[in-house]
C-alpha positions in Angstrom: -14.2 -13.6 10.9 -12.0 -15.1 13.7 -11.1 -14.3 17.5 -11.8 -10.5 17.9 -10.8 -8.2 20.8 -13.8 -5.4 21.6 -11.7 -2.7 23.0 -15.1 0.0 23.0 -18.4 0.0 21.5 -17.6 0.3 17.9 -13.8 -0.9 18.2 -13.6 -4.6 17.0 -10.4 -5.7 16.2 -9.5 -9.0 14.6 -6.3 -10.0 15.9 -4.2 -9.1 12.7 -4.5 -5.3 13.8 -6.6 -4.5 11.4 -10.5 -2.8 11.5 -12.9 -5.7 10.7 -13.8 -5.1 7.0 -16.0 -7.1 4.9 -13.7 -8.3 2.2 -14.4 -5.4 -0.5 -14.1 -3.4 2.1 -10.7 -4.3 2.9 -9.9 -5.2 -0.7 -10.0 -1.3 -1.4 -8.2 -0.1 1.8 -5.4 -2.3 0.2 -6.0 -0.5 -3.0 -5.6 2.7 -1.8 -2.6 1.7 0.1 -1.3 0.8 -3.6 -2.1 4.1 -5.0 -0.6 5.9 -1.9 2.8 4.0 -2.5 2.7 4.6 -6.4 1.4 8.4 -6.0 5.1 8.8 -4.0 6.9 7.0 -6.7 5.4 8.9 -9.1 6.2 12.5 -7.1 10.1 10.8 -7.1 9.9 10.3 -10.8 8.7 14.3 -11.1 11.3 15.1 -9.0 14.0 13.4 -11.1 12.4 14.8 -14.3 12.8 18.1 -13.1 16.2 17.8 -11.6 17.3 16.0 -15.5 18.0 13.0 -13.9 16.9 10.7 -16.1 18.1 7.4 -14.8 16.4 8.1 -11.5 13.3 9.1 -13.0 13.5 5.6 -14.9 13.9 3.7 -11.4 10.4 5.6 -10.2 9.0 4.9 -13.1 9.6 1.2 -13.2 9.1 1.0 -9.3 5.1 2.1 -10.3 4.8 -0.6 -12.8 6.2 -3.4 -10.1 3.3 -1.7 -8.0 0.6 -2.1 -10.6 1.6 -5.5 -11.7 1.9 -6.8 -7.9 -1.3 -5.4 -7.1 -2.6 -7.2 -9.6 -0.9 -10.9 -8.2 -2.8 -10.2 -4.9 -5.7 -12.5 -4.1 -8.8 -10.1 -3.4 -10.5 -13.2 -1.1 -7.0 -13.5 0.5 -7.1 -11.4 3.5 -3.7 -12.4 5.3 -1.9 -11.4 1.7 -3.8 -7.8 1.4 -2.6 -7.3 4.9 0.9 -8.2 4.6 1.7 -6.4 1.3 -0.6 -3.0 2.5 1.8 -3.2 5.7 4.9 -3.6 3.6 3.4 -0.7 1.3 2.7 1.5 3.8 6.0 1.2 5.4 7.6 2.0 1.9 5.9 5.2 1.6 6.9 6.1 5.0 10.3 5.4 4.2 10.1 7.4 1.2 8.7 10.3 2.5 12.4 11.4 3.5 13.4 12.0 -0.2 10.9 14.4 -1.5 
């Protein structure tokens, strides 16, 4: 599992940041993070639809395939690549979290 830094009793941290998780465990906190990012995209196509802008609602739209189909590319015994695409997720969401 690799160096770890034990900041309490039940805080073990591998040095990536991240809670140790079994890898399911982590596999479906990366999940989530996927569905997170393609639950906004999908509340910016919504928006769009209702605003009749259909060209935007097309870019949401096509932004939540890109998800699905990258999620998919992601190793689920690759820890370091779950990691670095939930991170890049997560801060993608944030980021869209200003347009809705």
């Amino acid at each position: 599992m690799g160096d770890t830094t034990t900041t309490g009793e039940y805080d073990a941290f591998p040095q990536d940041g991240h809670p140790l998780l079994d890898g399911a465990a982590l596999y479906d906190v990366f999940y989530e993070a996927g569905t997170r990012l393609g639950g906004r995209y999908m509340a910016l196509a919504n928006k769009a639809e209702a605003a009749g802008d259909t060209e935007a609602e097309k870019k949401w739209m096509d932004a939540a395939i890109a998800l699905d189909r990258e999620r998919e590319e992601v190793d689920p015994f690759d820890r370091a690549q779950q990691i670095e695409t939930m991170d890049r997720w997560n801060a993608r969401r944030k980021e869209l979290g200003a347009l809705l």
